[in-house]
C-alpha positions as CSV (number, residue, x, y, z in Angstrom):
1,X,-24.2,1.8,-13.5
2,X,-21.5,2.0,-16.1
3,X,-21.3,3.5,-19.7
4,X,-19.9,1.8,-23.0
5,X,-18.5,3.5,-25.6
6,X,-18.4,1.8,-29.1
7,X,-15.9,2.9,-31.9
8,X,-14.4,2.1,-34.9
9,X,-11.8,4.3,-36.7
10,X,-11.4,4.9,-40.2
11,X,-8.4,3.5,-41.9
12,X,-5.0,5.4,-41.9
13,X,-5.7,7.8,-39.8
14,X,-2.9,7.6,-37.2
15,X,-2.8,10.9,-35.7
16,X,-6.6,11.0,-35.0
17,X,-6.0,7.1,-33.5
18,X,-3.0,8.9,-31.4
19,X,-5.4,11.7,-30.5
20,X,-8.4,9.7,-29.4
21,X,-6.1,7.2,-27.5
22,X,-5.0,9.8,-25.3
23,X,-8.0,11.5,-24.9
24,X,-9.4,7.8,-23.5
25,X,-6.7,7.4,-21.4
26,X,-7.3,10.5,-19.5
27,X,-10.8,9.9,-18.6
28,X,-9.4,6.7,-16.9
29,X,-12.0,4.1,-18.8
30,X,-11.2,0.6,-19.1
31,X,-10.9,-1.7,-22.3
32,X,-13.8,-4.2,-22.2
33,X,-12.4,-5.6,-25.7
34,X,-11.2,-4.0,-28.7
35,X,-13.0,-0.8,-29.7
36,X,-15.3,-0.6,-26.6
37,X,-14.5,1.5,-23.5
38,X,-15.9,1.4,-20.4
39,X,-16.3,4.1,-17.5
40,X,-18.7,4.3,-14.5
41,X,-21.8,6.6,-15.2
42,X,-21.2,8.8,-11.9
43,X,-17.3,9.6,-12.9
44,X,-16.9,13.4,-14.1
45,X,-15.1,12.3,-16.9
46,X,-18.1,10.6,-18.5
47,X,-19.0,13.6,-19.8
48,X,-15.6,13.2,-22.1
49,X,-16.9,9.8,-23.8
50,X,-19.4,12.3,-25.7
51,X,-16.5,14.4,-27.0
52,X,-14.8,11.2,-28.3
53,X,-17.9,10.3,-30.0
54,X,-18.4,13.4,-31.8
55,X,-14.6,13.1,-32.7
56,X,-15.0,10.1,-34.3
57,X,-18.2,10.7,-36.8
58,X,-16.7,13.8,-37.7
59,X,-13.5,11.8,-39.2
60,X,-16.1,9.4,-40.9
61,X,-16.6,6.6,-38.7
62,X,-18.5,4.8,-36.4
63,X,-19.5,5.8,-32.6
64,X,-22.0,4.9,-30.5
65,X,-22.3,5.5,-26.1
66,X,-24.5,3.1,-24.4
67,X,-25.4,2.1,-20.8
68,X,-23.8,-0.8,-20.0
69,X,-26.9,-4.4,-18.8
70,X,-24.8,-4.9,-15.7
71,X,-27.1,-6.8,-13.0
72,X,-25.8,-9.6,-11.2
73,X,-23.3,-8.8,-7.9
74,X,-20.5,-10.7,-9.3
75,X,-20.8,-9.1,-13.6
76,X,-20.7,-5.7,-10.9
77,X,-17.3,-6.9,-9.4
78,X,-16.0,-7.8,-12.3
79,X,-16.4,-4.6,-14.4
80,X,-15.1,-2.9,-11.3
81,X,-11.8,-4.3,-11.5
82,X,-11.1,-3.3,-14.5
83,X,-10.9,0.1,-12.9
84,X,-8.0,-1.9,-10.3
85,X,-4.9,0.9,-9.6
86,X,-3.2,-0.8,-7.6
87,X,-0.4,-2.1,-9.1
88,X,0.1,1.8,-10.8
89,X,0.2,2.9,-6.8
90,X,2.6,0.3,-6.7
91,X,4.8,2.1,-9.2
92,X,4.3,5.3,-7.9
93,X,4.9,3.8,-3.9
94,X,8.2,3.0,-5.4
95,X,8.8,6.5,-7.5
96,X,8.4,8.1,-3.8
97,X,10.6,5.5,-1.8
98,X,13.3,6.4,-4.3
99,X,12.5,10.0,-4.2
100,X,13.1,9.5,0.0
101,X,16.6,8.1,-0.7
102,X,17.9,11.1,-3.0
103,X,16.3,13.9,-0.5
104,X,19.6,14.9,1.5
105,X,21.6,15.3,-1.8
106,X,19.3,17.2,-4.0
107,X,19.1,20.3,-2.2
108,X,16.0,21.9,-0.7
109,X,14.6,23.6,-4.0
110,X,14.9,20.4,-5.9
111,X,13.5,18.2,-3.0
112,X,10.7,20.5,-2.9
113,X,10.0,20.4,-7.3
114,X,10.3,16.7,-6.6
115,X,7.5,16.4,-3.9
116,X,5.6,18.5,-6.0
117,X,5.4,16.5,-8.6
118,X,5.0,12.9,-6.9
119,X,1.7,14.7,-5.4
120,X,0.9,16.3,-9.0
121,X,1.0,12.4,-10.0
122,X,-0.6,11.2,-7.1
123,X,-3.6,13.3,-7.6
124,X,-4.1,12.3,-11.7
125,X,-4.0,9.1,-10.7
126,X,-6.4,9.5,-7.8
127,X,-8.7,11.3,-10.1
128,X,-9.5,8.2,-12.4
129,X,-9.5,5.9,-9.3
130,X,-13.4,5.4,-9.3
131,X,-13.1,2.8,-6.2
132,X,-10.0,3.8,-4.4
133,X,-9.0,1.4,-1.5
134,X,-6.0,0.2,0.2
135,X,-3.6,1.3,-2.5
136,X,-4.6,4.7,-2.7
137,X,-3.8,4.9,1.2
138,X,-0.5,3.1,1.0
139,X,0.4,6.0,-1.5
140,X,-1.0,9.1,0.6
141,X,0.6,7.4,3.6
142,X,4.3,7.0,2.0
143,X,3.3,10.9,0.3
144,X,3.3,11.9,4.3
145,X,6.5,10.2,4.9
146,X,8.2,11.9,2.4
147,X,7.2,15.0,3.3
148,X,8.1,14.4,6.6
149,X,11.9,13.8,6.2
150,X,11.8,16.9,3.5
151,X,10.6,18.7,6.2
152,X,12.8,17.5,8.4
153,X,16.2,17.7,6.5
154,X,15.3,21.4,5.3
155,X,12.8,23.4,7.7
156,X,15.2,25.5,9.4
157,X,14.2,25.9,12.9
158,X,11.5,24.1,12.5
159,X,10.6,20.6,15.4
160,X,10.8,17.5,13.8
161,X,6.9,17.2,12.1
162,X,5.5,14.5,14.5
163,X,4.3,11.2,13.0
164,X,0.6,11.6,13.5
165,X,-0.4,9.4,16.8
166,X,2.6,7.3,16.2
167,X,5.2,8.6,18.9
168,X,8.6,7.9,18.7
169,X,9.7,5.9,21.7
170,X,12.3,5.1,23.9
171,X,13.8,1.2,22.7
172,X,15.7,0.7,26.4
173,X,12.0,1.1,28.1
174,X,10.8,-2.4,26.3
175,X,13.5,-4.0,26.9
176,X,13.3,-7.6,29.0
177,X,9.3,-7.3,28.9
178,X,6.3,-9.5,28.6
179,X,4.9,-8.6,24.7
180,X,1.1,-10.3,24.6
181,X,-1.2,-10.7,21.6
182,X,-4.1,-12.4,20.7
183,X,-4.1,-16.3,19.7
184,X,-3.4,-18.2,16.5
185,X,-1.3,-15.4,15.3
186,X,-1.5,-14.8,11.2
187,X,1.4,-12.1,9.3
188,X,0.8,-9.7,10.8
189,X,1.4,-10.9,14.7
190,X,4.0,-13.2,13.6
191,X,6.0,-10.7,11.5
192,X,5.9,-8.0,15.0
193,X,7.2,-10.6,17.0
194,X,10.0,-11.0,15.1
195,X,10.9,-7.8,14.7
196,X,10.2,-7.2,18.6
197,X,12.3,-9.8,19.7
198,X,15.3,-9.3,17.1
199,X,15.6,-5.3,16.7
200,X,13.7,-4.1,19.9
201,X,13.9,-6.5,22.6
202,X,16.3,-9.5,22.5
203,X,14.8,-11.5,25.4
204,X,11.2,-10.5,24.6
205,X,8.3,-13.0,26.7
206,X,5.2,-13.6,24.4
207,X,2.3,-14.6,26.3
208,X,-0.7,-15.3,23.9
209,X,-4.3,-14.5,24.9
210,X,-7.9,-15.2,23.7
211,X,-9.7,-11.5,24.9
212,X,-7.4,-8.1,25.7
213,X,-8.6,-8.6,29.9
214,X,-6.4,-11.4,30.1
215,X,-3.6,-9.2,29.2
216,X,-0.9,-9.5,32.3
217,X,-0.5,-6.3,34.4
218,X,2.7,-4.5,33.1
219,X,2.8,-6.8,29.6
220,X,2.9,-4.6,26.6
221,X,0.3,-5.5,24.2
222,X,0.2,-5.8,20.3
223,X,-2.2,-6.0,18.0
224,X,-5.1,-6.2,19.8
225,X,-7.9,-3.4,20.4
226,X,-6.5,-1.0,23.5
227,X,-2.5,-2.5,22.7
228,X,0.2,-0.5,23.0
229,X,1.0,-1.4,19.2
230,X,-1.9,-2.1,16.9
231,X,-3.2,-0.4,13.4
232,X,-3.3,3.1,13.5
233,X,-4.4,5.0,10.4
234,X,-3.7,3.3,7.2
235,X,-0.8,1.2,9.1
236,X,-0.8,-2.6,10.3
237,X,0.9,-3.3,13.7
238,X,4.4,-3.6,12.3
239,X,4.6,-0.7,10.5
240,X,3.8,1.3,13.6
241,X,6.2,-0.9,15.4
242,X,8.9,0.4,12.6
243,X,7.7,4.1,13.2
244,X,7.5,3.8,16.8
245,X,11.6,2.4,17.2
246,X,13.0,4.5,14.6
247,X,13.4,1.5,11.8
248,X,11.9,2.9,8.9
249,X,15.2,3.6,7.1
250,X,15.9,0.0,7.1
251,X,15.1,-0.7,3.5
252,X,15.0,-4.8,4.0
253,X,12.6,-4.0,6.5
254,X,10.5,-1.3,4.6
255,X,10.5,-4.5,1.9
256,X,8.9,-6.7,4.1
257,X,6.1,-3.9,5.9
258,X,5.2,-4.2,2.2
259,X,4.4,-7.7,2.6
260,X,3.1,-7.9,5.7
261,X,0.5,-5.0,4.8
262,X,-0.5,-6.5,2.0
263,X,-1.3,-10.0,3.6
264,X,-2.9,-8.4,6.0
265,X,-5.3,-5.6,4.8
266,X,-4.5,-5.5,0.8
267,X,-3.7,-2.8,-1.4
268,X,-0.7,-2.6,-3.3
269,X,0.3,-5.8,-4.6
270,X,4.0,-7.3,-3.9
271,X,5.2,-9.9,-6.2
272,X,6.9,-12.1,-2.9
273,X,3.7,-11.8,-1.1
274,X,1.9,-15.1,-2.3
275,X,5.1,-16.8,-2.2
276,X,5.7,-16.0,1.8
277,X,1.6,-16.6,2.8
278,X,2.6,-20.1,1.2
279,X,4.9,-20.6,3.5
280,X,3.6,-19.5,6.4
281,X,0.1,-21.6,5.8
282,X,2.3,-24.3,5.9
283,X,3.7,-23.7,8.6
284,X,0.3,-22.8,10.5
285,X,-1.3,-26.1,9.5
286,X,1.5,-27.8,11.2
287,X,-0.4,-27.7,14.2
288,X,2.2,-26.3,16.6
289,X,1.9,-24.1,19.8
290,X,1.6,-20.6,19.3
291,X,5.0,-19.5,20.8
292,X,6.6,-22.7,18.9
293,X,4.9,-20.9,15.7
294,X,6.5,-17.8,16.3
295,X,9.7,-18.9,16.9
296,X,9.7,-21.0,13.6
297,X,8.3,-18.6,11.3
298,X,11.0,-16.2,13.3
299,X,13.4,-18.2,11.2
300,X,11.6,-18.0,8.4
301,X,11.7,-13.9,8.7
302,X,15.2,-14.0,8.7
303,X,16.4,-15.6,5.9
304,X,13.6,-13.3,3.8
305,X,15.6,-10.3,5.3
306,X,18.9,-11.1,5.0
307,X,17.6,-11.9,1.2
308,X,16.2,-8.3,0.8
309,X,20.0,-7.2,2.1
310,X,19.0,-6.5,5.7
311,X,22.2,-6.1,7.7
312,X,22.6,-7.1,11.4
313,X,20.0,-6.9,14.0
314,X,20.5,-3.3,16.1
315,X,20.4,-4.8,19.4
C-alpha cells in the first residue's frame, strides 16, 4: 500500500518551498508528477507526510494525504521503482573506492573521520531504501573492504582482519590444473576463466560439465554448488576469485567485477554493462563449443581491460 500526498504552494514563498523540499526529501518519497509525492504506507517516515501537510495549510495553501488505488502486480512494480537506489549506491560505491585509494596517505585519524562518514551516508541512504536489494549489498560489501585495509594499514599489532569465508590462497598451488564448471557458460563463468587462465594459471585445462559428480578427481571447480570458487555472500565467482589471489587492488579488474556482478545478479548499475552483454550474446549465439567460447570471449576480456588501464598479466 502506498500513500499520496497532494500540494500546492502559495505563490512567492520561496523559503517555505526550500523548507518543504527538504523536509520531502528526507522522508525518501518519490515524485509521481508535479505536486504529488509518494511513500510506502509501512515506511516510518510516513508519519512526516502529515507534518508537511499541516505546513502547507498553515501558509495558505492546499494539502491533502491519500492512499494511493494501487491493484494490479505490474501498477505495484512500477510505483516501487520509483523508490530504485541504486544508481545513488552507485555514487556512494565509488565515494568508498576512492576513499580506499587515499587510506595510506591520510593518516589513521583522518582514515578513521572518513570511514565514519561513508557509514553515516550509507545508513541515511539505507533508511529511505524501502526495498533494498543488490545495491544495498554491493555498498555494505565495499563498506567491509574498506574497513578492512583501514584496519589493516593502522591496527597496530593487530592480524590482518580475515575476509569472511574467502581465504586468501596460495597462486603456485593452481598452477597447471584442470579448472571445471558447469556448461553453456554466461559472464560470470566466462569472465573467471579469463582471469584464471591470464592472472592465476597460465596453462589452465577447462573441462566443462553438465552436474558437479562429473567433476574429475583433483579438477578445481568453479561456479558450481560444492566448487572451490563460487558465490559466497553478496559476491559472484570472480570476485571471490579476486579476493582469493590477492587481485583486488587491480583497479581495471575491480572495473570489470563491477560488470560482471551486475550481469550476473544486478544491483548497481554500470554504464558499460549493456554494452559488453551485447557482445557476449553475440558471441554465444554463434554456436561454438564451450572451450572455443571461452577462449573467444578471453579476447574479448582483454581488450575491455587494457581499456580500463589494466597493466600486464602477473604471471
Amino acid at each position: 500500500m502506498f500513500i499520496a500526498l497532494m500540494i500546492s504552494l502559495p505563490t512567492g514563498n520561496s523559503t517555505l518551498r526550500m523548507r518543504l523540499w527538504r523536509a520531502l526529501k528526507e522522508t525518501g518519497c518519490s515524485v509521481l508528477r508535479d505536486g504529488v509525492y509518494v511513500l510506502p504506507a509501512t515506511a516510518p517516515q510516513a508519519a512526516a507526510l502529515a507534518e508537511v501537510e499541516s505546513s502547507v495549510r498553515a501558509a495558505g495553501g492546499f494539502a491533502m494525504t491519500a492512499e494511493l488505488n494501487v491493484k494490479s502486480v505490474a501498477q505495484i512494480d512500477d510505483v516501487r521503482k520509483l523508490f530504485d537506489r541504486s544508481e545513488e549506491y552507485g555514487v556512494l560505491v565509488g565515494r568508498i573506492g576512492a576513499a580506499r585509494t587515499s587510506l595510506r596517505r591520510l593518516g589513521k585519524r583522518k582514515a578513521e573521520t572518513l570511514a565514519q562518514r561513508l557509514h553515516q551516508a550509507f545508513e541515511e541512504l539505507a533508511a529511505i531504501d524501502f526495498y533494498p536489494g543488490q545495491a544495498n549489498l554491493q555498498a555494505k560489501d565495499a563498506l567491509e573492504t574498506l574497513d578492512r585495509e583501514r584496519q589493516r594499514l593502522y591496527t597496530d599489532g593487530e592480524p590482518r582482519a580475515a575476509l569472511g569465508t574467502v581465504r586468501r590462497l596460495d597462486p603456485t598451488r593452481f598452477r597447471n590444473r584442470v579448472w571445471v564448471t558447469r556448461k553453456n557458460p554466461w559472464v560470470d563463468r566466462l569472465a573467471s576463466a579469463w582471469l584464471i587462465r591470464r592472472f592465476i594459471d597460465p596453462k589452465a585445462r577447462f573441462k566443462w560439465i553438465e552436474r558437479p559428480k562429473e567433476r574429475p578427481k583433483g579438477a578445481v571447480g568453479f561456479d558450481f554448488d560444492g566448487a572451490d570458487f563460487t558465490h559466497i555472500g553478496n559476491r559472484v565467482t570472480f570476485e571471490v576469485l579476486l579476493s582469493s589471489f590477492g587481485l583486488e587492488d587491480d583497479l581495471a579488474l575491480g572495473q570489470i567485477a563491477a560488470i560482471v556482478h551486475f550481469l550476473d545478479v544486478g544491483g548497481i548499475p554500470i554504464e558499460d554493462a549493456k554494452g559488453l552483454e551485447l557482445v557476449l550474446k553475440g558471441m554465444r549465439e554463434s554456436g561454438t563449443h564451450d572451450g572455443e567460447l571461452a577462449l573467444a570471449t578471453a579476447g574479448l576480456f582483454d581488450h575491455v581491460y587494457t581499456a580500463y588501464g589494466g597493466g600486464k598479466a602477473v604471471a
